[in-house]
N, C-alpha and C positions, 0 to 999 in steps of 0.2 A: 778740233774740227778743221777739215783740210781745206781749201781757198782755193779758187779758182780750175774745178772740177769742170771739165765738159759733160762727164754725162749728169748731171744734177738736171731735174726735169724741171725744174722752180726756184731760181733764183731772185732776192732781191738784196743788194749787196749795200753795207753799211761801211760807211768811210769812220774811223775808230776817232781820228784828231776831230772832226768834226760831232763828235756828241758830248754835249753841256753836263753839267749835272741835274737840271732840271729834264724829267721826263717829256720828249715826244711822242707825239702819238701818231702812231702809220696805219695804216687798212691796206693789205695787200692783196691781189685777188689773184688766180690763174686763169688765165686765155684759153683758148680752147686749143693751141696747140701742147701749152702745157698741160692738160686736163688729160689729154689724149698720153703722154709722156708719163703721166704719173699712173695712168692705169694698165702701162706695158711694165712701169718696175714695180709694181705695187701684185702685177700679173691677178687683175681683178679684170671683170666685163664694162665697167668703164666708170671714171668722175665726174660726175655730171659740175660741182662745182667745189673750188676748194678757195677760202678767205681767213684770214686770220687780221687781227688787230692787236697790232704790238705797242708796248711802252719799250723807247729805246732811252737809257740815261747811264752818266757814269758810274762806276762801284769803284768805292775805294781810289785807290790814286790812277790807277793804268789800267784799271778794267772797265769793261761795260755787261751789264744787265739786264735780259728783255724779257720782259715780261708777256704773256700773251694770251689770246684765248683763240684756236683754232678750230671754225668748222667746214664740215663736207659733206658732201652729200655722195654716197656712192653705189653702185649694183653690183653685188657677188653673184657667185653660181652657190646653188644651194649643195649641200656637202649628199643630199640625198636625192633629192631628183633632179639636182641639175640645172632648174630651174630659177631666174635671176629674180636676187633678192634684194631690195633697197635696203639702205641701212644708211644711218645721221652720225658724223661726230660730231663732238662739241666737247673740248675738251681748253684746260687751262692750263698752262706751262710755264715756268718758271727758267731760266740758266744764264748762268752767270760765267763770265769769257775772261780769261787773263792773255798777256803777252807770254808768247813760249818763254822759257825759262822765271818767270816770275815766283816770287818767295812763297805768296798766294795760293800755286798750283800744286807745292807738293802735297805730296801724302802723308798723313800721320804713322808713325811705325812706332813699334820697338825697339828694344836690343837687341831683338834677336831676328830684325830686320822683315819682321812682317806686318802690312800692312795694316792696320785700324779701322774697319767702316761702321759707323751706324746706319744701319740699315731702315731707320726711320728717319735721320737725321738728312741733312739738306746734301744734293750730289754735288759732286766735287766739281770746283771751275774746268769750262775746258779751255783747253788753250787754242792761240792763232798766232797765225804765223804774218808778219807782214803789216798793211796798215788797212784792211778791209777782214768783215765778219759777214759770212752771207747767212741770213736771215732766213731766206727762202729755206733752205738748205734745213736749218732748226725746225721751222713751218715743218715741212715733208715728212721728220725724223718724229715728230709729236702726235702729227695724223695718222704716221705706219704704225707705230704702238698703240693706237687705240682702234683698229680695224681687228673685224669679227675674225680670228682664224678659222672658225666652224658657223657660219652665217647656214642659217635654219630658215627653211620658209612654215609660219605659226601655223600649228598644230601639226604637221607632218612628224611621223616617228617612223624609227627605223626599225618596221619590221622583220621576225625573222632570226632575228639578233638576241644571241642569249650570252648575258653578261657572267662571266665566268670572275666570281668576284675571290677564286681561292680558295674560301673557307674547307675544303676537301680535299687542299693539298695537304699531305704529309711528307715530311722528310724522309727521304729511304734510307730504309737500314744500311749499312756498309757492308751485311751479310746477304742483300736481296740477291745481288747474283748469283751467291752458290747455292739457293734454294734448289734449282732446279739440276745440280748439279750430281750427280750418280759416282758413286765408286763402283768399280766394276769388277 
């Protein structure tokens, strides 16, 4: 995660030497001039509001932790008539932040120099650079992943629309072209 961005529409920036091992607890909220910022890069019809409540504590020796539960309240266009659609998150996040170059951050591989993920298993620390983690910054990243990409206003369906689900494709033969094809 990169530090000290200007376009980041929502920052609240955490100082790294200053966090205990003992969890604190922050309530962050956005202004309305962030609110307005986050629904031009979010390219939604607006955020009406966005809070989250974070646990900030140390991991391990040089990392820290935050734990949190992000919600927002927001208006899409509806993907069918256009028409603005409210929609809640409420959503709960987890990440964990090491020092660039810490032992912590790498990756697990192979021999054969490819990477290892469990894809159920817990995501990888990210790193920072410096002595600040912006928070806000995590907040934004957690509420954009859980925003509707196809927000529906209830019961509206897309008339008209005939799902061509395949079942009647065939493979063409490697002869179809000369079908039609005449010696003369």
């Amino acid at each position: 995660m990169k530090n000290n961005r200007d376009n980041v529409p929502f920052s609240y920036h955490v100082k790294v030497g200053h966090i205990s091992a003992n969890p604190v607890e922050v309530h962050v909220e956005a202004d309305a001039k962030e609110l307005k910022g986050l629904a031009e890069t979010w390219n939604i019809v607006s955020v009406d509001n966005l809070s989250a409540d974070l646990q900030i504590a140390r991991w391990k020796r040089d990392g820290v932790r935050i734990k949190g539960r992000v919600k927002a309240k927001l208006v899409q266009s509806c993907v069918i008539t256009l028409e603005p659609v409210e929609s809640a998150i409420d959503e709960s996040f987890e990440q964990i932040f090491v020092p660039d170059g810490s032992k912590l951050a790498r990756q697990a591989g192979n021999d054969a120099g490819e990477m290892l993920l469990d894809p159920d298993g817990p995501d990888l620390p990210e790193t920072f650079v410096g002595d600040t983690i912006d928070a806000g910054e995590l907040v934004v990243e957690f509420a954009a992943l859980a925003i509707d990409p196809y927000p529906r206003k209830k019961d509206i369906e897309f008339d008209g629309h005939i799902e061509d689900g395949g079942e009647d494709d065939k493979k063409p033969s490697a002869f179809a072209a000369l079908k039609d094809w005449k010696k003369d």
